[in-house]
C-alpha positions, -999 to 999 in steps of 0.1 A, spaced: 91 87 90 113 58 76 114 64 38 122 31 16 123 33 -22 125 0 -39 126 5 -75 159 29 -76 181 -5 -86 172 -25 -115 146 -54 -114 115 -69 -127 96 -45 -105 104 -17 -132 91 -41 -159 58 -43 -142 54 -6 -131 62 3 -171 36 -22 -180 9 -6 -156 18 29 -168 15 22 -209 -15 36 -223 -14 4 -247 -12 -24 -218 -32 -4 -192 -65 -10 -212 -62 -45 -205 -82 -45 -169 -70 -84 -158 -33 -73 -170 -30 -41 -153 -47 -61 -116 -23 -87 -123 4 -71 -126 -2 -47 -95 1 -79 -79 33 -90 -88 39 -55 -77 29 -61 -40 44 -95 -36 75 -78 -49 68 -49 -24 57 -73 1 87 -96 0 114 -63 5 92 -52 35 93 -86 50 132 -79 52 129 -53 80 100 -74 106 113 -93 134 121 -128 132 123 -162 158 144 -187 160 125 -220 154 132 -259 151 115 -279 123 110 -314 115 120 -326 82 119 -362 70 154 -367 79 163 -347 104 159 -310 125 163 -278 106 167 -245 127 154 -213 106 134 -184 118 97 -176 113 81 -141 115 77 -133 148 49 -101 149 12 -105 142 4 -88 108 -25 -70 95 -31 -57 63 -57 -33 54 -57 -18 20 -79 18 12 -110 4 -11 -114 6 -42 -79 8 -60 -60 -12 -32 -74 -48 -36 -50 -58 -66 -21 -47 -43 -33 -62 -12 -37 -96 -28 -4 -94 -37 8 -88 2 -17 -115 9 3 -136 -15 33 -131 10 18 -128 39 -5 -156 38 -14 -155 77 -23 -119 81 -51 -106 91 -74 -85 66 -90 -54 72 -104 -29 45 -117 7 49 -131 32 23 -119 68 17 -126 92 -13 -126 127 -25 -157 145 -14 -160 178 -35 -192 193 -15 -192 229 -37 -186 208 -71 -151 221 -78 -113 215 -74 -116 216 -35 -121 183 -18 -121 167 16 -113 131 23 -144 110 34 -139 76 51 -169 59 61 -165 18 57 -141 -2 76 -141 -36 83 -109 -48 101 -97 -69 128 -76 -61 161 -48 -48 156 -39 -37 189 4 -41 192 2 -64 160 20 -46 127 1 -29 109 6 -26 63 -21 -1 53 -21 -7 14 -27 20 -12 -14 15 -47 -14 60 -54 0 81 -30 -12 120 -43 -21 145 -16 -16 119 9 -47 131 28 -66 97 22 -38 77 42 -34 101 69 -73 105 74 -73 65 73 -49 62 96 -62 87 119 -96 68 121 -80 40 129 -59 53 158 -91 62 178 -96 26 181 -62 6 187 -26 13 187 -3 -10 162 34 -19 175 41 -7 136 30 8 106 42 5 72 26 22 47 33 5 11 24 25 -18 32 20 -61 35 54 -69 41 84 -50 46 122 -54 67 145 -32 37 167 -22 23 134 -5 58 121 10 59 162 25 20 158 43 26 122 57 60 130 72 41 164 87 9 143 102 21 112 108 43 101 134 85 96 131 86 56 134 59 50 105 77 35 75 63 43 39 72 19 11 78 33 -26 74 14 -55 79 48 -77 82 82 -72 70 105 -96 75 144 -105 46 164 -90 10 171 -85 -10 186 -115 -34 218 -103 -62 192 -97 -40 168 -77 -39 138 -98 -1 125 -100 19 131 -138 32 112 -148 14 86 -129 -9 61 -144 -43 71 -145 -71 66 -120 -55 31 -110 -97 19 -97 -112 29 -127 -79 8 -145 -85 -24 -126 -124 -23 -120 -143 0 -146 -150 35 -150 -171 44 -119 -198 71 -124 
């Protein structure tokens, strides 16, 4: 797997991922979405760096420019809840991509620490030999993204997949790079120190769903 960490130089990106981990800004639901955002069109735009690009022609008003335009089909399916923030900033980018969306959550069937990762909803487009940005602002276990991904596989094949997270642990990093294949690239906005014994990411941030849409019961 193709490993690509984005905040390790200095930029506005490490303004915005302080702001979204302050327990004094956090609390502020429309500030911590918005600035996940800027946080996937910053992610988005570094990504964009790496896709395959034409040569085209265009028309100005006064002449022919020749420049390049993207030359894949993108999709972009983010993990529901906590992903919409960051998929509307890739959609901010990427503003012809297609949109898919699927569901995945804990399921703790004996009411303890021990989970299993559901995913039930999806709603997506083809994206049979198109590239494929599955969105997903917390990368713990990484069970969620692999059992995602692994759903979606039965159906189609993508030419690529990038995987764009904000913050990531070494744990997950270790079980994506075990279960998923060598030419999938994941995109890190942050990596933090380590798993806690219920597998929530510390530092981290906080249940980044609950942060942008409301406690859920």
């Amino acid at each position: 797997m193709h490993l690509h960490y984005i905040s390790e130089q200095n930029s506005i990106l490490n303004h915005f991922l302080a702001q979204i981990r302050d327990v004094s800004v956090q609390k502020d639901s429309m500030r911590f979405r918005k600035n996940i955002e800027r946080i996937g069109e910053i992610m988005a735009y570094e990504l964009s760096k790496t896709l395959p690009y034409v040569p085209i022609a265009v028309q100005t008003p006064l002449g022919i420019k020749n420049t390049t335009e993207l030359e894949d089909h993108v999709v972009l399916c983010s993990i529901l809840r906590a992903g919409l923030a960051l998929h509307t900033g890739f959609m901010n980018i990427f503003d012809n991509a297609e949109n898919g969306f699927v569901s995945a959550y804990r399921h703790h069937p004996n009411n303890d620490d021990y989970f299993d990762i559901l995913v039930e909803y999806q709603a997506a487009p083809s994206f049979e030999n198109k590239t494929l940005i599955l969105i997903d602002p917390m990368l713990a276990t990484g069970q969620s993204i692999v059992a995602v991904l692994n759903k979606l596989h039965l159906e189609q094949k993508p030419k690529e997949i990038h995987i764009a997270v904000v913050i990531a642990t070494p744990e997950g990093i270790a079980y994506l790079e075990k279960n998923l294949p060598a030419n999938c690239h994941l995109w890190v906005a942050a990596l933090d120190e380590k798993l806690n014994d219920k597998n929530y990411i510390v530092p981290g941030l906080g249940d980044a769903g609950d942060l942008a849409y409301g406690v859920k019961l």
